[in-house]
C-alpha positions as CSV (number, residue, x, y, z in Angstrom):
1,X,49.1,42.1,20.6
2,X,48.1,45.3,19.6
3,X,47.2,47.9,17.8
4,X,47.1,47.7,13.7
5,X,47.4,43.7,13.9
6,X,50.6,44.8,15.8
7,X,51.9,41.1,17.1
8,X,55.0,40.6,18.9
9,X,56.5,36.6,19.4
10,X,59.1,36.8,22.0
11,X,61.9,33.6,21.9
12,X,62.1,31.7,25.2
13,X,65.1,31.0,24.9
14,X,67.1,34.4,23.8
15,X,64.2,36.7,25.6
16,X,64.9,38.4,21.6
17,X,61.5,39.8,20.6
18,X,60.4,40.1,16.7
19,X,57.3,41.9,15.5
20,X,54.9,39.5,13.3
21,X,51.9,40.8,11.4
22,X,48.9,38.5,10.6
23,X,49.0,37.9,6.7
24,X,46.1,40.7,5.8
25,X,45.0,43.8,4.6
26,X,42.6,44.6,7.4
27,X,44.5,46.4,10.3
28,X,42.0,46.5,13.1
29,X,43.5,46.8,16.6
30,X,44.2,43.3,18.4
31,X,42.7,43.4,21.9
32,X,43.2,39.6,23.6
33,X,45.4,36.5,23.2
34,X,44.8,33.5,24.8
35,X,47.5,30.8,25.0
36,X,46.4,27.1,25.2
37,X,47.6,25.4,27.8
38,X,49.9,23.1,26.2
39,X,51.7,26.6,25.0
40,X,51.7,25.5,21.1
41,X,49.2,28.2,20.2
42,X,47.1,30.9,21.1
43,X,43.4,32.4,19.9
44,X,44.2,35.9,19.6
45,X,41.0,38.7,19.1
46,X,40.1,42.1,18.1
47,X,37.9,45.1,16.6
48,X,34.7,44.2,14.7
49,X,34.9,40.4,15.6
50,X,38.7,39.7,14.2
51,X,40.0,36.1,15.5
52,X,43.6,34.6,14.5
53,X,44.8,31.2,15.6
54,X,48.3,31.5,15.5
55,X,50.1,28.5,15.4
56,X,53.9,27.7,15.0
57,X,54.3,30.9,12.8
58,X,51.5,30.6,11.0
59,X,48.0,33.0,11.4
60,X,44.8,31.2,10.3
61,X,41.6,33.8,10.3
62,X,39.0,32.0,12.5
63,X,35.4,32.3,11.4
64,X,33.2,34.5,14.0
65,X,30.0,35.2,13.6
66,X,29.7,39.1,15.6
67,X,31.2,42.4,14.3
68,X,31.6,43.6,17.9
69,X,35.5,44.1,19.1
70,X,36.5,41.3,21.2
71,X,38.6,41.6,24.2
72,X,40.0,38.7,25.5
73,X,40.3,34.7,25.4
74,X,40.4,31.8,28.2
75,X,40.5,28.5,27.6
76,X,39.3,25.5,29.8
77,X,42.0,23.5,31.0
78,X,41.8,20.5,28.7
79,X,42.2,23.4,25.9
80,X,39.3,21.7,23.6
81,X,37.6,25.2,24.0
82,X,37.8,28.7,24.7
83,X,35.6,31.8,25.9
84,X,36.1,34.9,24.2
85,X,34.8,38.2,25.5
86,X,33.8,40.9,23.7
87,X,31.4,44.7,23.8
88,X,28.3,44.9,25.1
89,X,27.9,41.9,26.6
90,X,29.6,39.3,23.7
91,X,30.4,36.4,24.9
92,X,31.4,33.0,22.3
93,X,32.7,29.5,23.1
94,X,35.3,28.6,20.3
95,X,35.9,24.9,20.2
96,X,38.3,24.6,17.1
97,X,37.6,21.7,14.3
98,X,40.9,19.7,15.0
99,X,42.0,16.8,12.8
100,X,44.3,14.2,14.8
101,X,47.4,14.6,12.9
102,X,46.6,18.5,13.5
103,X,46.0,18.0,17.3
């Protein structure tokens, strides 16, 4: 991640890299990406309170109630929630609404 929504997915498999862009017009800098532990997505953050779950291809804008730039994402082992850090002292708990045929 980086900066101007700059994301770059990286095949396993070839080690070929490709640049992907969260569909968007904002550009603010992406700071953090944290991968859930079964590897099939990751929470990734940014300036004034940006969050993507990016899932199989696909970026969904997550709902976050702080316009402070967030710096980075951990999630518990069992991957039903995540921290996210952020500026001055931000810190969330993201526990994503998951349906079971979206688990």
């Amino acid at each position: 991640v980086g900066e101007g929504g700059l994301v770059v997915e990286v095949d396993a498999t070839t080690l070929e890299a490709s640049r992907v862009r969260p569909y968007t017009p904002r550009t603010e800098d992406l700071l953090g990406v944290g991968w859930h532990p079964e590897g099939d997505k990751a929470l990734i953050v940014g300036e004034e309170g940006i969050a993507y779950l990016y899932r199989l291809g696909v970026f969904t804008q997550q709902r976050v109630d702080t316009n402070k730039y967030l710096l980075d994402v951990e999630w518990n082992p069992m991957g039903d929630e995540a921290i996210v850090v952020g500026e001055s002292g931000t810190l969330l708990l993201y526990a994503p609404k998951v349906s079971p045929q979206n688990r």
